[in-house]
Chimera marker file (.cmm) of the C-alpha trace (Angstrom):
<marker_set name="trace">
<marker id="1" x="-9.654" y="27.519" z="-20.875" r="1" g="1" b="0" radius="0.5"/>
<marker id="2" x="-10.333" y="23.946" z="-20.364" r="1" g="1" b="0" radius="0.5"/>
<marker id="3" x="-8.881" y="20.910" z="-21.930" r="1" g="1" b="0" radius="0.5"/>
<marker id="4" x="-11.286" y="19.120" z="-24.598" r="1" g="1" b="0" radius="0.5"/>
<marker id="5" x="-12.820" y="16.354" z="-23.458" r="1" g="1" b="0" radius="0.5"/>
<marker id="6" x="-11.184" y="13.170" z="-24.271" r="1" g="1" b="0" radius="0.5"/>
<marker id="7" x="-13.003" y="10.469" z="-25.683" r="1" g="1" b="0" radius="0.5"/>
<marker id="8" x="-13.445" y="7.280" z="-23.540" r="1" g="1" b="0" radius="0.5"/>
<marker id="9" x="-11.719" y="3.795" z="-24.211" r="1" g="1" b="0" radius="0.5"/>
<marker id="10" x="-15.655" y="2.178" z="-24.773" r="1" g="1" b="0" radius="0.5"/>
<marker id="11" x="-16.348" y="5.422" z="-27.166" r="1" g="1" b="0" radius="0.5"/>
<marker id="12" x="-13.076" y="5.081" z="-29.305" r="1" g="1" b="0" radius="0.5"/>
<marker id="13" x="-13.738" y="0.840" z="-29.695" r="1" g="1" b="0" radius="0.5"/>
<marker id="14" x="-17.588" y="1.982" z="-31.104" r="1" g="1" b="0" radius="0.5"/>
<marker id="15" x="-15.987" y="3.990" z="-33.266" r="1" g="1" b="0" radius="0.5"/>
<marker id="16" x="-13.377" y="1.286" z="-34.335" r="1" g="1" b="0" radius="0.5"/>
<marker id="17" x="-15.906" y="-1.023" z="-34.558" r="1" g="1" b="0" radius="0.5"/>
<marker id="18" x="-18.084" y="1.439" z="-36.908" r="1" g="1" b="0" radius="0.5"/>
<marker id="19" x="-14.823" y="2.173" z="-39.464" r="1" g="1" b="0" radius="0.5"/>
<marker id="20" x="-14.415" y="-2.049" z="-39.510" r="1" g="1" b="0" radius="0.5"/>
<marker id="21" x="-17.944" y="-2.388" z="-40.473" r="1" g="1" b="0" radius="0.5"/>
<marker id="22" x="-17.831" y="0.352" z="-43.140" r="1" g="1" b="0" radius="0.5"/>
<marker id="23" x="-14.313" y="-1.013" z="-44.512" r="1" g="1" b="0" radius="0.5"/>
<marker id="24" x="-15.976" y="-3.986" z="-45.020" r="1" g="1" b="0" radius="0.5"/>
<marker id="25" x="-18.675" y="-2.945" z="-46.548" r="1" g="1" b="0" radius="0.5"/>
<marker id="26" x="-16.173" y="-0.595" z="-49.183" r="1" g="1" b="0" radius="0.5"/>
<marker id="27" x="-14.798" y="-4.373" z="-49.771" r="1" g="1" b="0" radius="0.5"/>
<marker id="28" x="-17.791" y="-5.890" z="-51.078" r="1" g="1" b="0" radius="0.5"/>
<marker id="29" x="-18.847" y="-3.582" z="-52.894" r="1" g="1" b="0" radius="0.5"/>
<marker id="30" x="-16.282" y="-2.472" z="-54.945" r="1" g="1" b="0" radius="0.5"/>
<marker id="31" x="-13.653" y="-5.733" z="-56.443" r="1" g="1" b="0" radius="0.5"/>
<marker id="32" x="-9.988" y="-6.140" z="-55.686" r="1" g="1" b="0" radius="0.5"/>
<marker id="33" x="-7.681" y="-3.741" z="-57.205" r="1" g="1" b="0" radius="0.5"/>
<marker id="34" x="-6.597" y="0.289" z="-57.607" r="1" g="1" b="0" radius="0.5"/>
<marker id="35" x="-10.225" y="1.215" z="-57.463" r="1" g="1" b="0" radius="0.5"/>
<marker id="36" x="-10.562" y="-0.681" z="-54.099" r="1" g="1" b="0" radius="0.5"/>
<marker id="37" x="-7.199" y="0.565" z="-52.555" r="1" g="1" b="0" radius="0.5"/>
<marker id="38" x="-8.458" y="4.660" z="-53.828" r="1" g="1" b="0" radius="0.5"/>
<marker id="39" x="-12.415" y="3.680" z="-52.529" r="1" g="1" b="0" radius="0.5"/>
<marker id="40" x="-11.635" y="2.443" z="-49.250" r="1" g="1" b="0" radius="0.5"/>
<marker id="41" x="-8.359" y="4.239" z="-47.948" r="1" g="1" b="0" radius="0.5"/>
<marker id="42" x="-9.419" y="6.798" z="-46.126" r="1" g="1" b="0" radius="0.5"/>
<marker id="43" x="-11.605" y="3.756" z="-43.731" r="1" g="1" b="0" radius="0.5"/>
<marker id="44" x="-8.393" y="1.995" z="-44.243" r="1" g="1" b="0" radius="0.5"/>
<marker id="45" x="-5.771" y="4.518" z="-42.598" r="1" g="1" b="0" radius="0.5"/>
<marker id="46" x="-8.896" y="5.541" z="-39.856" r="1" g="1" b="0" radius="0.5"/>
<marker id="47" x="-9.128" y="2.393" z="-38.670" r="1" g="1" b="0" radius="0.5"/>
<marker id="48" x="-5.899" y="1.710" z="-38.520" r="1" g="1" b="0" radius="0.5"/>
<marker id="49" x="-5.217" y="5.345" z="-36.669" r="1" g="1" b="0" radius="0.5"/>
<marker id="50" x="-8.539" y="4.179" z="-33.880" r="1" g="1" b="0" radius="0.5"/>
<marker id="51" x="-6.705" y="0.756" z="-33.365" r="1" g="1" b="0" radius="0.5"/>
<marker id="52" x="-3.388" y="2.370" z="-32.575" r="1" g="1" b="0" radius="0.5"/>
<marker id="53" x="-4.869" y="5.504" z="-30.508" r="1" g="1" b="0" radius="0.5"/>
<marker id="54" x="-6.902" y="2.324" z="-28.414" r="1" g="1" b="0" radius="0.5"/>
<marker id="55" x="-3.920" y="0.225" z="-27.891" r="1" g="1" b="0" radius="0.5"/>
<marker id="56" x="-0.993" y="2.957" z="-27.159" r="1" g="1" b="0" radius="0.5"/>
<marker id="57" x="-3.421" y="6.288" z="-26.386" r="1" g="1" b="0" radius="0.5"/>
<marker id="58" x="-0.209" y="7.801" z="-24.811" r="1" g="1" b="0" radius="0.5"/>
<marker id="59" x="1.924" y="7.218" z="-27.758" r="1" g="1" b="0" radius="0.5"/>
<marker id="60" x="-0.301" y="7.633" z="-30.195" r="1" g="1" b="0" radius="0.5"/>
<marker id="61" x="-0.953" y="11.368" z="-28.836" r="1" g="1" b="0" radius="0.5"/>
<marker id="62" x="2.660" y="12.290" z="-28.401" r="1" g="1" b="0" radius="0.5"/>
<marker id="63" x="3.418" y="11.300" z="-31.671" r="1" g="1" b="0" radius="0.5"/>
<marker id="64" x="-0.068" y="13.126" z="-33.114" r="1" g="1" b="0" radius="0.5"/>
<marker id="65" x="1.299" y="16.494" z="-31.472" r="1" g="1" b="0" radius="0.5"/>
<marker id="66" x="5.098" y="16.226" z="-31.941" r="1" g="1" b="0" radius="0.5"/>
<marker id="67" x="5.090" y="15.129" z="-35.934" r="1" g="1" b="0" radius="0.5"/>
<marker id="68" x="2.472" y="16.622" z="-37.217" r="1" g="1" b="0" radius="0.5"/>
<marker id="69" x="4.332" y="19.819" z="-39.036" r="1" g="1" b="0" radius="0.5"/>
<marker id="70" x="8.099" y="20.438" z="-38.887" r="1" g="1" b="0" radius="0.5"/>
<marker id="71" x="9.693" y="22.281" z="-36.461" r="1" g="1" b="0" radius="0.5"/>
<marker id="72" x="13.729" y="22.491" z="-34.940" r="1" g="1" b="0" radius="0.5"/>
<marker id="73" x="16.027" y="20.124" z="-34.420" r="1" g="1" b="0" radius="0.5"/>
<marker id="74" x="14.897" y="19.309" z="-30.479" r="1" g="1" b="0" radius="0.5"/>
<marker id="75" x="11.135" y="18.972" z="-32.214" r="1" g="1" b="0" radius="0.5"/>
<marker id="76" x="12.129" y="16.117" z="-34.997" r="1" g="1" b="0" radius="0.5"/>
<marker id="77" x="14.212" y="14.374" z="-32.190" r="1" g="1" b="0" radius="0.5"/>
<marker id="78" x="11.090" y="14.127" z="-29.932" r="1" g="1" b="0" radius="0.5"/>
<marker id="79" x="8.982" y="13.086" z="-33.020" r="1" g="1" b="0" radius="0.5"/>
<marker id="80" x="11.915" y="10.162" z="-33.241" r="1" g="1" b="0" radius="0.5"/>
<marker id="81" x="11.306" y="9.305" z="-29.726" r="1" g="1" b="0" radius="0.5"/>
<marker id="82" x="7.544" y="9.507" z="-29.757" r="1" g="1" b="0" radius="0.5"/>
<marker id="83" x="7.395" y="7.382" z="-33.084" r="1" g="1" b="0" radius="0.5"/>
<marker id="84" x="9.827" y="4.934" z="-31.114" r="1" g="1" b="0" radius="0.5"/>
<marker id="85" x="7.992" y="4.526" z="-28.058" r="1" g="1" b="0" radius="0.5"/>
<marker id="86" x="4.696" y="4.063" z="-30.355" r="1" g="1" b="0" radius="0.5"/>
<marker id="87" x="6.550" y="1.400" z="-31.886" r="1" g="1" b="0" radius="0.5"/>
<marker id="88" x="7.083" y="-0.335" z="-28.889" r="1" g="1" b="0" radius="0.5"/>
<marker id="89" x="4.433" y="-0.390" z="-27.417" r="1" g="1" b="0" radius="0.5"/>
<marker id="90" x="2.621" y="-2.100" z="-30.602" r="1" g="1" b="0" radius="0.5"/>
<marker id="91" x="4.963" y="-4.428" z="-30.570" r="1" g="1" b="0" radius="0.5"/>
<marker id="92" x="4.257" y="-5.562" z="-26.951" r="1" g="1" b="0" radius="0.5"/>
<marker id="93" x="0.868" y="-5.717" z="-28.129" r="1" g="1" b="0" radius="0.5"/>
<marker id="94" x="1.588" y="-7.737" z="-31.020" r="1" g="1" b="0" radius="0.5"/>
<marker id="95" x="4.002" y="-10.150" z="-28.987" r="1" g="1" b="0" radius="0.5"/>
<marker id="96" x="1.358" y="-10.584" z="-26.438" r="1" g="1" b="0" radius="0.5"/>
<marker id="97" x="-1.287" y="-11.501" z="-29.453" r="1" g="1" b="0" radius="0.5"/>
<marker id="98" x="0.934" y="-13.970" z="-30.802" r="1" g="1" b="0" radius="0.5"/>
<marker id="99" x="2.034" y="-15.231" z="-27.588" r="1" g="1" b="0" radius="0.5"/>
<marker id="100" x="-1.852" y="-15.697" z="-26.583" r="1" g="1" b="0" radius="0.5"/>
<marker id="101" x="-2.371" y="-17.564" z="-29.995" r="1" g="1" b="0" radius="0.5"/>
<marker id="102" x="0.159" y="-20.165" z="-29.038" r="1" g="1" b="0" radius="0.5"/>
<marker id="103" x="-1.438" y="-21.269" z="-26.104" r="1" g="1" b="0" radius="0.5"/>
<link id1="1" id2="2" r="1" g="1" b="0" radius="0.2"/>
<link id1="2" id2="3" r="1" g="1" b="0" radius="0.2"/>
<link id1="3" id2="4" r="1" g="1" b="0" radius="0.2"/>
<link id1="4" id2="5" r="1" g="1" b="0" radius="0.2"/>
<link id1="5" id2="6" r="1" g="1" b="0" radius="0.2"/>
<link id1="6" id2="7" r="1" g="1" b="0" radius="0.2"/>
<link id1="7" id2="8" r="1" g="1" b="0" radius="0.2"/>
<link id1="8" id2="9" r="1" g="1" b="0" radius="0.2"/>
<link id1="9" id2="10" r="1" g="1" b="0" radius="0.2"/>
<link id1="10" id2="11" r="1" g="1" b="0" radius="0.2"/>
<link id1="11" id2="12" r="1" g="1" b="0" radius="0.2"/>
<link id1="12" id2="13" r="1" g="1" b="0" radius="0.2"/>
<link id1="13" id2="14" r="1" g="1" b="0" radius="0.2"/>
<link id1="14" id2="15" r="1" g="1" b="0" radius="0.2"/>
<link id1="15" id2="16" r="1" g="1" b="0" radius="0.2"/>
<link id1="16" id2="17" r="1" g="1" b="0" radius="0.2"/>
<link id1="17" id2="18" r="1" g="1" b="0" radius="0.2"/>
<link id1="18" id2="19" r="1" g="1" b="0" radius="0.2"/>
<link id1="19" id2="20" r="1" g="1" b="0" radius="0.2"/>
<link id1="20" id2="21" r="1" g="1" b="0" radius="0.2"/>
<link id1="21" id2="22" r="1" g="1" b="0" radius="0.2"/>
<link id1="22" id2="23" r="1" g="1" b="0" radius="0.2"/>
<link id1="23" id2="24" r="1" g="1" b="0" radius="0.2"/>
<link id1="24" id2="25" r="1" g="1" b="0" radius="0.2"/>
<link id1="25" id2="26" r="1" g="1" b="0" radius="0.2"/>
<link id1="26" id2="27" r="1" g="1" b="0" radius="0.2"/>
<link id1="27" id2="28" r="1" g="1" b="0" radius="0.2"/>
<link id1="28" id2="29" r="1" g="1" b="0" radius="0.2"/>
<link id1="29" id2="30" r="1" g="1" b="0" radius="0.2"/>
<link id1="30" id2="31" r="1" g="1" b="0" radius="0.2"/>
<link id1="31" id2="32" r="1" g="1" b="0" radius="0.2"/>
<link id1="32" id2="33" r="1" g="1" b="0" radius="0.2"/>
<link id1="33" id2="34" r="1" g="1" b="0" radius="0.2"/>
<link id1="34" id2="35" r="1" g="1" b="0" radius="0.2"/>
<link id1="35" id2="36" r="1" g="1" b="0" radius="0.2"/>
<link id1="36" id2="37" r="1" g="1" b="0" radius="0.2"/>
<link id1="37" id2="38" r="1" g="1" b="0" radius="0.2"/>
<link id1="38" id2="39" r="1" g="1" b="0" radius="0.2"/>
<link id1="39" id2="40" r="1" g="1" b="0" radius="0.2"/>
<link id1="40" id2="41" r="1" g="1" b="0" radius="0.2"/>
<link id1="41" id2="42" r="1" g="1" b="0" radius="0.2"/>
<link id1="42" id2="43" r="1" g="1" b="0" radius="0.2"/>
<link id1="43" id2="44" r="1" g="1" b="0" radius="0.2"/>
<link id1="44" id2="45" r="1" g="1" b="0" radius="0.2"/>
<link id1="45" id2="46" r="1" g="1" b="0" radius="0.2"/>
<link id1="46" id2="47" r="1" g="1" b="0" radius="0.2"/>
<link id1="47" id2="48" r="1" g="1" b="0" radius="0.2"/>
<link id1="48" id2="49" r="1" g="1" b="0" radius="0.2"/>
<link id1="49" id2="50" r="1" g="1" b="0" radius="0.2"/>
<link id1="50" id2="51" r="1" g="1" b="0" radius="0.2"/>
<link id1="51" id2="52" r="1" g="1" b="0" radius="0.2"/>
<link id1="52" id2="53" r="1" g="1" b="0" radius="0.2"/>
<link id1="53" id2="54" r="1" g="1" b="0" radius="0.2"/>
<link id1="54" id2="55" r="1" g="1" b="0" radius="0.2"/>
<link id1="55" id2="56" r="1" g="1" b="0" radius="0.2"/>
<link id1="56" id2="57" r="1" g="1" b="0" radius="0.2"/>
<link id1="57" id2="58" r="1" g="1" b="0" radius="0.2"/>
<link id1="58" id2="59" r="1" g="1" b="0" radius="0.2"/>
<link id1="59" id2="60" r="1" g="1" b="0" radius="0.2"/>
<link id1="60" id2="61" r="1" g="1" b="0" radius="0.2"/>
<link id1="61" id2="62" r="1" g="1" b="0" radius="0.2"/>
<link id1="62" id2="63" r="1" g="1" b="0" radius="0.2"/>
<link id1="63" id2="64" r="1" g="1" b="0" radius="0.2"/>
<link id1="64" id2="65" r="1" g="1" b="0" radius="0.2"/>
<link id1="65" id2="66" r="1" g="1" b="0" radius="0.2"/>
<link id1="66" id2="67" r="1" g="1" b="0" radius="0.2"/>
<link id1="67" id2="68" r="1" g="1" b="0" radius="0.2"/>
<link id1="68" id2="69" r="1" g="1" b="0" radius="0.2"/>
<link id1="69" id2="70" r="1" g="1" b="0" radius="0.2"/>
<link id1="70" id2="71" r="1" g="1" b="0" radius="0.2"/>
<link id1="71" id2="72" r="1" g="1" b="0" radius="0.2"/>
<link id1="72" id2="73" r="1" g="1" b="0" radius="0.2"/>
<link id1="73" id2="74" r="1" g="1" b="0" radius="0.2"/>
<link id1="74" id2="75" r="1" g="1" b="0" radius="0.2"/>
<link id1="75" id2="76" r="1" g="1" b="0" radius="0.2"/>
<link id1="76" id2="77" r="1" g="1" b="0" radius="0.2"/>
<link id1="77" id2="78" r="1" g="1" b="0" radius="0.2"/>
<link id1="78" id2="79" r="1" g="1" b="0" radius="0.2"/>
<link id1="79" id2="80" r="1" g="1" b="0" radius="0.2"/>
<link id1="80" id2="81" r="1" g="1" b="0" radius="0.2"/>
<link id1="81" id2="82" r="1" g="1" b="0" radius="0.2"/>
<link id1="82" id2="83" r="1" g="1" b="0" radius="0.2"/>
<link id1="83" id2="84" r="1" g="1" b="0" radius="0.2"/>
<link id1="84" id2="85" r="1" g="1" b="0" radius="0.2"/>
<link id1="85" id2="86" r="1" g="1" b="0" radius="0.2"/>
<link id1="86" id2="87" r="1" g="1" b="0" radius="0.2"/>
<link id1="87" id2="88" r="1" g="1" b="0" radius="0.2"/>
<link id1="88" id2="89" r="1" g="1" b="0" radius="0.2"/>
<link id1="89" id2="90" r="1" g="1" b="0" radius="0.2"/>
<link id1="90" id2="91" r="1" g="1" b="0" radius="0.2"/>
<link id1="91" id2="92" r="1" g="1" b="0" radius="0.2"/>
<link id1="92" id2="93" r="1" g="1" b="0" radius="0.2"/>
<link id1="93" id2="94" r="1" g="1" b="0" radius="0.2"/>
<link id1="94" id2="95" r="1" g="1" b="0" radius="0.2"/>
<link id1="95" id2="96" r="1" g="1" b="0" radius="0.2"/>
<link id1="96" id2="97" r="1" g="1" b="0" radius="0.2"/>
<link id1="97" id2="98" r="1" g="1" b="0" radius="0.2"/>
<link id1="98" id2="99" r="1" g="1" b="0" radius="0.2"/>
<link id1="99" id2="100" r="1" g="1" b="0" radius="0.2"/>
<link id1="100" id2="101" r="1" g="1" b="0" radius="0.2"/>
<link id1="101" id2="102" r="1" g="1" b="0" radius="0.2"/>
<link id1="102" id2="103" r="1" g="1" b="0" radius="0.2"/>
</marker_set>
């Protein structure tokens, strides 16, 4: 059986790129407010899932696979782990951004 093919780094930013346009978009057309947030969150939480899955792929899919459903003890520790290492790797990104900014 073989492995699904993985989508490239260039495919996942199109893809990022298309959810930012259509966010956007959600945003203009409907006003501020609990309408907007109910409208627009599902381009809301997918762009923020493409951002993360481009700048910590690794991560991203460890945490994907190990909390997704519950499972033993050894199973939430990993998700702890995963969801650690995810976090740590967007905060190097975010250091770096800010760091870049500076100059």
């Amino acid at each position: 059986m073989s492995e699904a093919k993985q989508p490239t780094t260039t495919a996942k930013l199109r893809e990022c790129d298309r959810l930012q346009r259509a966010l956007t978009d959600c945003h203009k057309r409907i006003g501020p407010g609990l309408g907007r947030e109910a409208a627009c969150r599902h381009l809301n939480r997918g762009l923020a899932e493409c951002l993360v899955s481009v700048a910590c792929p690794e991560e991203w899919e460890a945490v994907r696979s190990l909390c997704g459903s519950g499972g033993t003890g050894l199973k939430r520790s990993q998700c702890q782990e995963a969801q650690l290492s995810l976090s740590v790797c967007l905060s190097s990104h975010q250091h770096r951004l800010s760091s870049n900014a500076d100059q």
